[in-house]
C-alpha positions in Angstrom: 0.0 0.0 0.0 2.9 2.5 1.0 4.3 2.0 -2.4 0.9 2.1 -4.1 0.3 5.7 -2.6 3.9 6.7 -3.6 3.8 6.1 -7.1 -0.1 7.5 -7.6 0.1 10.9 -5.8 -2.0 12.6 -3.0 -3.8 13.8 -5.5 -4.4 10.7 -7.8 -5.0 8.4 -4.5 -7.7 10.7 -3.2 -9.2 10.8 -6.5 -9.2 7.5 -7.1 -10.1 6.6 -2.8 -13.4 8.5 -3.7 -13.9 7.2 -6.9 -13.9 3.7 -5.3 -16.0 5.1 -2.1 -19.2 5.8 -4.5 -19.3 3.2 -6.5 -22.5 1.6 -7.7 -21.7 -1.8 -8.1 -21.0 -4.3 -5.6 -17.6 -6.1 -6.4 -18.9 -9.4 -7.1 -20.0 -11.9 -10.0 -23.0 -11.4 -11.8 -25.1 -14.1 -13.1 -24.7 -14.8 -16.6 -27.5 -14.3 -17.7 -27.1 -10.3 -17.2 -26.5 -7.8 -20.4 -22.7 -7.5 -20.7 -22.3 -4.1 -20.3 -18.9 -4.2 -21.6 -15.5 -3.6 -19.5 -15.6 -0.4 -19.5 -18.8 0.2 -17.6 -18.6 -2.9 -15.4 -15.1 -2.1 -13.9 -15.8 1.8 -13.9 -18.8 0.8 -11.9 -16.8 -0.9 -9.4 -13.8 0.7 -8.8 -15.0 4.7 -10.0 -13.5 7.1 -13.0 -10.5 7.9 -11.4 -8.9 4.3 -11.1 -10.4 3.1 -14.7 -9.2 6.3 -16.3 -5.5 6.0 -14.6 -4.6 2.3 -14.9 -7.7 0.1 -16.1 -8.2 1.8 -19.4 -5.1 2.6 -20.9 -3.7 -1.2 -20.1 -6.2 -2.7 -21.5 -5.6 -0.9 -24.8 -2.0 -1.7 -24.2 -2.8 -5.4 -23.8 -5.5 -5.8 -26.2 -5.1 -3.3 -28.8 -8.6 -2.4 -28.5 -10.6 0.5 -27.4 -12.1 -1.2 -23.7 -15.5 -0.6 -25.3 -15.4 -3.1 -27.6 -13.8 -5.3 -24.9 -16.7 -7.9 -22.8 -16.9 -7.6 -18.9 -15.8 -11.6 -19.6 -12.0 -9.1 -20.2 -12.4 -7.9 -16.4 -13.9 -10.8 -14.6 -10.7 -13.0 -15.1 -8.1 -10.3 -14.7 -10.3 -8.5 -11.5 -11.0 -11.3 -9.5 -10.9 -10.0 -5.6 -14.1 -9.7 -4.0 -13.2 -6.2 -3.3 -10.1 -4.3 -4.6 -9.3 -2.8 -1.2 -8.9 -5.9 0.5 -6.3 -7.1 -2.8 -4.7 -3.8 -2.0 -4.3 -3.7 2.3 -4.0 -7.9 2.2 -5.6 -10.1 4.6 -4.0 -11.2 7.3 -2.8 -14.5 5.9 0.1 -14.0 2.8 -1.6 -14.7 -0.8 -0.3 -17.5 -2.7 -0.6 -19.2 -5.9 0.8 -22.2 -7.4 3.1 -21.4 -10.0 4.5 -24.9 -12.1 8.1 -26.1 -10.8 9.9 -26.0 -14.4 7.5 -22.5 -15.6 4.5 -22.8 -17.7 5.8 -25.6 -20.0 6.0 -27.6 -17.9 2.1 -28.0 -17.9 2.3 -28.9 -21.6 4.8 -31.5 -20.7 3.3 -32.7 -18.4 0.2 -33.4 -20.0 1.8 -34.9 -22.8 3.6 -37.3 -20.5 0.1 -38.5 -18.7 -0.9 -38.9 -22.2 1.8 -41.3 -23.2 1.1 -43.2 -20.2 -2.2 -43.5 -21.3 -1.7 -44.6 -25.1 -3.7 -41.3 -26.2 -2.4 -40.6 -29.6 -1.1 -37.2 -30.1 -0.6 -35.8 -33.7 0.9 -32.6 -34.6 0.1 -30.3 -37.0 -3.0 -32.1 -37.9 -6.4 -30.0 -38.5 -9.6 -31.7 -38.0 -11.4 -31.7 -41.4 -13.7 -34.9 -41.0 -14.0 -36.5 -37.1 -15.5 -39.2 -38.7 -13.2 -40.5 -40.6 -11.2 -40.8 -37.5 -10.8 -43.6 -35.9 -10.9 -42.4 -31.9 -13.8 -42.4 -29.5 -13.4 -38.4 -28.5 -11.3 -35.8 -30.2 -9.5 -33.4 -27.7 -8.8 -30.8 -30.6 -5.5 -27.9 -29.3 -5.5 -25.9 -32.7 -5.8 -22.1 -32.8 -9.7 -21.7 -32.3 -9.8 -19.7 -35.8 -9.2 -23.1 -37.1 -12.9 -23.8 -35.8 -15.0 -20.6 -36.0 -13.3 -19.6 -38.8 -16.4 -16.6 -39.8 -15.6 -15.4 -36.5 -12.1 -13.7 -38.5 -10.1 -14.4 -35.2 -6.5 -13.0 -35.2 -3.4 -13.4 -33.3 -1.6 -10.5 -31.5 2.0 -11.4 -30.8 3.6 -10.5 -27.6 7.3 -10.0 -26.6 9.5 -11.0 -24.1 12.5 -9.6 -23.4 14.9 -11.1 -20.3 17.5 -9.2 -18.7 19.8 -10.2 -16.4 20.6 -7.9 -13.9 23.5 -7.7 -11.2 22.4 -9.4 -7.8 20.3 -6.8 -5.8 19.1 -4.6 -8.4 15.4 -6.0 -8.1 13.2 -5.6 -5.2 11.2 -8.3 -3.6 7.9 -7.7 -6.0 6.7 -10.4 -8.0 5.4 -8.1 -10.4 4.8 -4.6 -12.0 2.1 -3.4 -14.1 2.9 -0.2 -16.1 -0.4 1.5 -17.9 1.7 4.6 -19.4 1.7 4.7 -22.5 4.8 6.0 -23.2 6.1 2.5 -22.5 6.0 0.1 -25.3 6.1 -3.1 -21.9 3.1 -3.5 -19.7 4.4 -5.8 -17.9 7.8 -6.8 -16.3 8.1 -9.6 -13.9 10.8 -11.8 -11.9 10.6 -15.5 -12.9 12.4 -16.6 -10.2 9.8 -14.9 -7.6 7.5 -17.0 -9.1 9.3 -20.0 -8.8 13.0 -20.7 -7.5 13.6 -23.2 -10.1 13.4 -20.1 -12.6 16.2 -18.3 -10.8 19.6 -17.9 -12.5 22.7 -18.3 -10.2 24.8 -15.0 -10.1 22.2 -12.5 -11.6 18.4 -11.2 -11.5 16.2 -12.0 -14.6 13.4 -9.1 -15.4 10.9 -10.2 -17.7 9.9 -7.9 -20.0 6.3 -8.4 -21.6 6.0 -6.2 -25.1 2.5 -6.4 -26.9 3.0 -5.7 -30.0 1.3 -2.3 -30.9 1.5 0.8 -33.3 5.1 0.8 -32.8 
């Protein structure tokens, strides 16, 4: 919180402690059978103008590449998922974990593949599903790009990149991670791996991800 209140301002943190004081919505799940009212008015609701207009808006558009209005609330619901963004910010009194894979995220892939082998499941790469009948399994488990399914639905990639640097021992703080919105920065994201899991860390130096979206630039 201290270094929260440092980095917005007096000003910016009282704008954006009343913004969050008189908001409409409670910060909580709504059934899905509710309009989506897009990400813009269901996190503005929620946390008030000030926050959405500071940090919310400008890195979505750096993540997505999209005005938030043409974003769903479905964009907000999996990155905003506290019950209340005041207790994500103070903390409870317990320390927040997550499980973070041993050997990083490939090592889900591999894994799966592994428990696959073990189970005579025959995987085949680069291999697009034109005719399920003509294939001779009792259920498909299909990985492609979903464009390769919903096709009408002109799906596109956006690429992202990620630069490492290694750093002198001690030139990184404790946080896991830092979220930039400005966007003067081409990066909205910089992380340590190793903070995330010590069998990431690199002996003698500190690795900073660096997460690049590619943009306008």
């Amino acid at each position: 919180p201290v270094d929260f209140a440092r980095a917005l301002g007096l000003r910016g943190l009282a704008a954006m402690g009343l913004g969050l004081a008189a908001s409409r919505r409670p910060w909580s799940r709504d059934s899905g059978d509710t309009p989506d009212e897009g990400f813009e008015d269901f996190v503005a609701a929620r946390v008030g103008r000030a926050a959405y207009e500071r940090f919310y808006r400008p890195y979505a558009e750096k993540v997505w590449g999209l005005d938030p209005r043409d974003l769903s609330r479905t964009v907000a619901r999996q990155r905003l998922s506290s019950s209340s963004p005041l207790r994500a910010l103070v903390g409870g009194r317990a320390p927040q974990r997550f499980w973070y894979p041993r050997g990083g995220m490939s090592a889900l892939v591999e894994g799966l593949l592994a428990a696959c082998a073990r189970e005579g499941v025959r995987v085949r790469f680069d291999a697009p599903v034109t005719d399920r009948a003509s294939l001779d399994a009792d259920r498909v488990i299909y990985t492609a790009p979903l464009g390769e399914l919903a096709g009408e639905a002109r799906l596109t990639h956006r690429g992202l990149y990620l630069v490492h640097l290694a750093l002198a021992p001690g030139s990184l703080g404790d946080a896991d991670t830092w979220y930039v919105p400005d966007a003067r920065y081409w990066f909205g994201r910089a992380s340590q791996p190793a903070r995330f899991s010590a069998a990431l860390a690199a002996p003698g130096e500190e690795v900073l991800a660096v997460e690049i979206p590619e943009g306008r630039w």
